[in-house]
C-alpha positions as CSV (number, residue, x, y, z in Angstrom):
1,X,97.6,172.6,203.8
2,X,101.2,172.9,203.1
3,X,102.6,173.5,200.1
4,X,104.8,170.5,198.4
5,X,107.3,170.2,195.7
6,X,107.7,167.5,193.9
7,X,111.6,166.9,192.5
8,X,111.9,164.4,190.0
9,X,115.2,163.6,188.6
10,X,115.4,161.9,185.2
11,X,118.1,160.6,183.0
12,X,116.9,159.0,179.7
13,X,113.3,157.9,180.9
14,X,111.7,158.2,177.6
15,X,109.5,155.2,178.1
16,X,108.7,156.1,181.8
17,X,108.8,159.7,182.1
18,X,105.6,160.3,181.2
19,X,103.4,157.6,183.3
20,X,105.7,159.2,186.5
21,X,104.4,162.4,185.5
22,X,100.8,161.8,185.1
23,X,101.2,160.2,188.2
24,X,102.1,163.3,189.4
25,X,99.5,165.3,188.0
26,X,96.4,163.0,188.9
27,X,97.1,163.3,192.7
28,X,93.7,163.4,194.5
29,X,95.2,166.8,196.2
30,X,94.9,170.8,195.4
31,X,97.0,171.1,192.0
32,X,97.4,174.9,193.3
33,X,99.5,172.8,196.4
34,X,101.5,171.2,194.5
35,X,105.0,172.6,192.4
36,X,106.6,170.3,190.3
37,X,110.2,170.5,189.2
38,X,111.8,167.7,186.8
39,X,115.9,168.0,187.0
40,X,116.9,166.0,183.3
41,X,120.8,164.9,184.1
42,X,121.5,164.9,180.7
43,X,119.0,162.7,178.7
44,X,120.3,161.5,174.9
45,X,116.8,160.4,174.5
46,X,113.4,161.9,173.7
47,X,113.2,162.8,177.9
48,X,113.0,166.1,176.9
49,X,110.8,165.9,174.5
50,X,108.3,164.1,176.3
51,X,108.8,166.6,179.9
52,X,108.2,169.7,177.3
53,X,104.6,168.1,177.0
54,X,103.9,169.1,180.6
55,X,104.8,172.6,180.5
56,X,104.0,174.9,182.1
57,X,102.5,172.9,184.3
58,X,105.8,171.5,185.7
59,X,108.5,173.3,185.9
60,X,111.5,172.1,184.3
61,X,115.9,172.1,184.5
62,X,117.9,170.8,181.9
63,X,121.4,170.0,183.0
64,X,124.6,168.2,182.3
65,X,125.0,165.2,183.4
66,X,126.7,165.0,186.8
67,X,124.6,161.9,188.7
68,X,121.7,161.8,191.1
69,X,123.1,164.1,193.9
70,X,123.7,167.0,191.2
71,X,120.0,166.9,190.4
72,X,119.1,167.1,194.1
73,X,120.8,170.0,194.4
74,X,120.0,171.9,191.3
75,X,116.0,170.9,192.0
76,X,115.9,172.2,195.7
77,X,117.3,175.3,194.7
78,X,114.6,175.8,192.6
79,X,111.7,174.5,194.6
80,X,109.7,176.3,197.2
81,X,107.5,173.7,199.1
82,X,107.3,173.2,203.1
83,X,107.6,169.5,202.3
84,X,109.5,168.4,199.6
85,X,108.6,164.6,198.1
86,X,110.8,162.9,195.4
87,X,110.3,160.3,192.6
88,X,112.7,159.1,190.1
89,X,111.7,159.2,186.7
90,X,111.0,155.8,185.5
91,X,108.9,155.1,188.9
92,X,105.5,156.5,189.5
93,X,102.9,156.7,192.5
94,X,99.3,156.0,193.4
95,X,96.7,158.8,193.1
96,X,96.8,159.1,197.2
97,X,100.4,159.3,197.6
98,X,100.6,163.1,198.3
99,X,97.3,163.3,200.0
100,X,98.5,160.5,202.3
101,X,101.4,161.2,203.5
102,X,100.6,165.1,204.1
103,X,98.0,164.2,206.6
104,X,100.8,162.8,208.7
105,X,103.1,165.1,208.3
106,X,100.0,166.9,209.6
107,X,99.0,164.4,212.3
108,X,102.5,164.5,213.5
109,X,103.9,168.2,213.4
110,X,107.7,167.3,214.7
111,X,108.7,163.8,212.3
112,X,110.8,165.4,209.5
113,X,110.1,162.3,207.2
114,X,107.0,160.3,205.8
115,X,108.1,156.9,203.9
116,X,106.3,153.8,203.0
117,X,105.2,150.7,201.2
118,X,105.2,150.2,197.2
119,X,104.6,147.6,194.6
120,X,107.7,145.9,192.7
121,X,107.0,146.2,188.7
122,X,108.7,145.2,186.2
123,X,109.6,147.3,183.1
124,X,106.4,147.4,181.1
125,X,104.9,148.0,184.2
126,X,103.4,144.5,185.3
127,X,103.0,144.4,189.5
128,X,104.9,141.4,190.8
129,X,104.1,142.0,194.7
130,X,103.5,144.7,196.9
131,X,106.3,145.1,199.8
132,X,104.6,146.4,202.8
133,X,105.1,146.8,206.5
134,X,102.9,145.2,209.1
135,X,102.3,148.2,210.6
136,X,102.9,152.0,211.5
137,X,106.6,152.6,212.6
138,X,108.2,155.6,213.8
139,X,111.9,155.4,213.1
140,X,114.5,157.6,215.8
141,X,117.9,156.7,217.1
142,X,117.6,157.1,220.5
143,X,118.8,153.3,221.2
144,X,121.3,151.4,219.3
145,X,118.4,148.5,218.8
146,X,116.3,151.1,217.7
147,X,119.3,152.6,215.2
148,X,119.9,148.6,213.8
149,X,115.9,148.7,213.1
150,X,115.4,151.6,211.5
151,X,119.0,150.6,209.0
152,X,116.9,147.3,208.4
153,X,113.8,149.1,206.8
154,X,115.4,151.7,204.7
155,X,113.7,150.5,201.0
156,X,110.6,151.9,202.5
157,X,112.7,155.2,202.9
158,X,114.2,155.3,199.3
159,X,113.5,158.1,196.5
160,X,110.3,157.7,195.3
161,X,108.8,156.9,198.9
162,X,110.4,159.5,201.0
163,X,109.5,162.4,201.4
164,X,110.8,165.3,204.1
165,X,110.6,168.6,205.6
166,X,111.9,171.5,204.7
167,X,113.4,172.5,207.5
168,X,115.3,168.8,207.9
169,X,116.3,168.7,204.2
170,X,118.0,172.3,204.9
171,X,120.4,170.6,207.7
172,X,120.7,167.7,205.5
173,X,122.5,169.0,202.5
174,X,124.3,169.3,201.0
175,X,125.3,165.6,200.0
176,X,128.4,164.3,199.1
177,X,128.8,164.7,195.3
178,X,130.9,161.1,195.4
179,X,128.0,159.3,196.1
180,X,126.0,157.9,193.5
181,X,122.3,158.2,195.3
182,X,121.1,160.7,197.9
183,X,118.1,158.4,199.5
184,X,120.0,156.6,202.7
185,X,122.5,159.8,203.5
186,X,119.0,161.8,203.4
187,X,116.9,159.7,205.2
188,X,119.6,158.7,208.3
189,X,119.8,162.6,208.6
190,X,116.3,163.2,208.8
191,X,115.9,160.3,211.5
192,X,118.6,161.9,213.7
193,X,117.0,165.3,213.4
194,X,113.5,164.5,214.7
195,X,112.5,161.3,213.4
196,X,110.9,160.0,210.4
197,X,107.3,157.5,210.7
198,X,107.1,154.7,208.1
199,X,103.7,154.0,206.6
200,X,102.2,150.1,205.9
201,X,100.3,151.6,202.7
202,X,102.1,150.6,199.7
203,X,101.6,153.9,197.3
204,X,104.6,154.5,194.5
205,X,105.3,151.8,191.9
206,X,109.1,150.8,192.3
207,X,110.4,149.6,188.5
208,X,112.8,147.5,187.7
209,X,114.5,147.2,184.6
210,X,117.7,146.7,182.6
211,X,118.5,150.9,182.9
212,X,118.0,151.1,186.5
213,X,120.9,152.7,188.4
214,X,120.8,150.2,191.2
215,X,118.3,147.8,191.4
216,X,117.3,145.1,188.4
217,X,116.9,141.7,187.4
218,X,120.4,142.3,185.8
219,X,123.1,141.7,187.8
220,X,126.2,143.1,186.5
221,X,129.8,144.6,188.0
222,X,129.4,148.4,187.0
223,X,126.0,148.2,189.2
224,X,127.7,146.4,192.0
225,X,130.3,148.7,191.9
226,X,128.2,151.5,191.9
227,X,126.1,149.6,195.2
228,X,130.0,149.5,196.7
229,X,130.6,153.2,195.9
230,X,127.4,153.9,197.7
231,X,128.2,151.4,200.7
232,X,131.5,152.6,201.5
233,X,130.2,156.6,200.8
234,X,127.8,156.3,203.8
235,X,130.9,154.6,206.2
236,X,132.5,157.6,205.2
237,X,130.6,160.4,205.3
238,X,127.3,159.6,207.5
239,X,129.4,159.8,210.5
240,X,130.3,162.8,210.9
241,X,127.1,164.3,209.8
242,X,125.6,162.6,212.2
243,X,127.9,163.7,215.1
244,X,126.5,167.0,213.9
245,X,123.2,166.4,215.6
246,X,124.1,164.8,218.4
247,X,123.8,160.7,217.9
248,X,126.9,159.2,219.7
249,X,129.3,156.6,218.7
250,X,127.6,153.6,219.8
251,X,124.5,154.7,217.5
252,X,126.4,155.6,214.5
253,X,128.0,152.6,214.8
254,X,124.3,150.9,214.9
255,X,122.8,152.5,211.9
256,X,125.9,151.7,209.8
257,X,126.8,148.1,211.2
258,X,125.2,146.8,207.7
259,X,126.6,149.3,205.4
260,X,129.8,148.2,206.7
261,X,128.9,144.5,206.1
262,X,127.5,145.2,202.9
263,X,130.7,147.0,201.7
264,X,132.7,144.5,202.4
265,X,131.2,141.6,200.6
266,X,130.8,143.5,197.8
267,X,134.8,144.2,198.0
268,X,135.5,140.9,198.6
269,X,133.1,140.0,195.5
270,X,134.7,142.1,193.2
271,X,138.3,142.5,194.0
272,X,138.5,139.3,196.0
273,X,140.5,138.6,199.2
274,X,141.7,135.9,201.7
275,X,139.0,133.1,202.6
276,X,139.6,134.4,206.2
277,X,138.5,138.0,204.9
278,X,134.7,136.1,204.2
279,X,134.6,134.1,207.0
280,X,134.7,137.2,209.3
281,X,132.6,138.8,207.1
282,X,129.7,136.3,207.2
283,X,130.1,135.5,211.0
284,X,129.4,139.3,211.6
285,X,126.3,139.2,209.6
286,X,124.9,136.2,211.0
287,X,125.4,138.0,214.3
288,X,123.4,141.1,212.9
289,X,120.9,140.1,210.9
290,X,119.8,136.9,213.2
291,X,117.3,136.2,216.5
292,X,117.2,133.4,218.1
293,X,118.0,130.8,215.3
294,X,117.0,127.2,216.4
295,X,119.8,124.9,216.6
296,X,119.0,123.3,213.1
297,X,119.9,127.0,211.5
298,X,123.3,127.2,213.5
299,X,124.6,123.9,212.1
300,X,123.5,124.8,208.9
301,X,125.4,128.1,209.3
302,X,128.5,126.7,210.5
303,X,128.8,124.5,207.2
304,X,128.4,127.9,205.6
305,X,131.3,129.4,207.5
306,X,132.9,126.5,206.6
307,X,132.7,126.5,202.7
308,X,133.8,130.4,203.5
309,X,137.6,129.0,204.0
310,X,137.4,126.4,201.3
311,X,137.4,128.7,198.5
312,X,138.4,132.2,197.1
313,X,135.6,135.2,198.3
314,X,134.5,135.4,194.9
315,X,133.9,132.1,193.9
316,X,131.7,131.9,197.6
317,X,129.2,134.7,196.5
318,X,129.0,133.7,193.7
319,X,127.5,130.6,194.8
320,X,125.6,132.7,197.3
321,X,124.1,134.0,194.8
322,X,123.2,131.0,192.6
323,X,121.7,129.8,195.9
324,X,119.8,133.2,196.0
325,X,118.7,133.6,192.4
326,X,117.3,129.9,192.3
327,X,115.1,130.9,196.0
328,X,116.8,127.8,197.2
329,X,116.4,129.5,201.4
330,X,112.8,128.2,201.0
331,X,114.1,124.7,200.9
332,X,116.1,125.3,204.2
333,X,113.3,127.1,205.7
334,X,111.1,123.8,205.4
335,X,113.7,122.4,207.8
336,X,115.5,124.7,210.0
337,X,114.3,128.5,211.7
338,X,116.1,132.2,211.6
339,X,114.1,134.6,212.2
340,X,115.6,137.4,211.0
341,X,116.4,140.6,213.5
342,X,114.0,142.9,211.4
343,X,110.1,143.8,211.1
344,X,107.0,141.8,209.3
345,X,107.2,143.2,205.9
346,X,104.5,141.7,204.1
347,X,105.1,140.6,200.3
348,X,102.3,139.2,197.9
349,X,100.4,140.0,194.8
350,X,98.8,143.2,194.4
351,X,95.0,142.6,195.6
């Protein structure tokens, strides 16, 4: 069996670290396997406190806060494993999770990364649904459909559900310190070097609460703009790297076609823009993220692009998301069809 490290980052966690932890300890897989290394960014809490609990069982880095891409860094310099797995520290994973997704990296010897399904919590640690694939995918670049699919199923490749080999996370780094996460940049690279294999088992919990870098129930500007920063990073950056091993233009331009969209709604959202500006940006995105809509859906979306040149960018999304928060798309669905251009991920309660 290899050996696996397990980097978890933290930044004033105090009511989490401890259940991602455990988590960590109570894998069903040889402890003697397993090196743990917690990278504190800088906790004002009792984070420390509470990681000091574990020692010397876990190894652990205290450092000035510099963001999530410092603490990457700092933790793989220190770990040692032939796979390395990471989980944020207010997340935490299923007692299988290591034992799971080492027999694939064992089953197959050349994919450089293992993600997969997980269970959306909220922050006292309820399960609201699991969010799952249908199946087992295997995730390469090798066509630009196949670059647009593996873009559309990237949550499954985040943090606390990816983990990689050494060898790939070697070529990888280092990241760019501008961006604010490591997870996409990471996990594009490790597609482009050999591939990466997505698993339909849902087995870390995902958390969301009001402290969460990126994701919440709380939708504010410094976490949109931090969403931007990350956007606009990968257009930057992932190109090139990506040159690096080989994958063409037309790919690149594939894998990032909804970064690119993404970024630019959220520009438009927060430092507004021309009503023109949104009306090319939504008529791209309806292109992408589309198949075969019935003709019900296209009229409906051409009264969309329509309100787009009525009224200022910011006003639009802002309705968008009104329309969004109050799941008002179940309404349309009742009437008119889009399938959208990505795979069956499964949500519902946890069984």
């Amino acid at each position: 069996m290899p050996r696996i490290s397990v980097l978890v980052n933290t930044y004033n966690h105090e009511r989490f670290i401890a259940q991602a932890l455990s988590s960590v300890a109570e894998q069903d897989f040889p402890s003697t396997e397993i090196e743990t290394i917690v990278v504190d960014d800088g906790s004002t809490d009792a984070t420390p406190e509470i990681v000091r609990r574990y020692l010397p069982a876990v190894q652990y880095i205290r450092k000035s806060n510099g963001g999530q891409v410092s603490a990457l860094h700092e933790g793989v310099a220190r770990s040692s494993g032939d796979i390395v797995a990471f989980l944020d520290g207010d997340d935490w994973w299923t007692k299988d999770k290591i034992s799971t997704v080492i027999s694939f990296f064992n089953k197959y010897q050349s994919i450089a990364a293992v993600g997969h399904g997980f269970y959306e919590v909220e922050e006292q640690g309820l399960v609201r649904r699991a969010v799952v694939l249908d199946s087992e995918y295997h995730l390469s670049f090798e066509t630009a459909t196949e670059a647009r699919f593996a873009a559309s199923v990237r949550t499954f490749g985040g943090t606390s559900k990816l983990a990689v080999r050494r060898q790939a996370l070697n070529r990888a780094l280092p990241i760019p310190t501008e961006l604010p996460f490591f997870d996409n940049f990471l996990f594009f690279q490790a597609i482009a070097i050999s591939g990466a294999i997505l698993l339909p088992q849902a087995l870390c919990y995902y958390r969301l609460h009001l402290g969460n870098l990126y994701a919440s129930d709380a939708r504010n500007e410094d976490r949109l703009r931090r969403k931007y920063n990350l956007e606009l990073g990968l257009v930057k950056h992932l190109p090139r790297r990506l040159a690096s091993f080989g994958v063409s233009d037309e790919i690149v331009s594939a894998v990032l076609e909804s970064d690119q969209i993404d970024s630019d709604r959220l520009r438009l959202l927060l430092d507004g823009g021309k009503p023109w500006n949104t009306y090319r940006v939504e008529s791209a995105h309806f292109r992408n993220a589309y198949s075969n809509p019935d003709l019900g859906y296209r009229l409906f979306k051409c009264f969309v692009l329509f309100l787009t040149l009525l009224m200022p960018p910011k006003i639009f999304y802002s309705l968008r998301h009104w329309y969004s928060e109050r799941n008002l798309r179940r309404i349309r669905e009742r009437i008119v069809r889009a399938p959208m251009a990505s795979p069956n991920i499964v949500t519902g309660r946890k069984s």
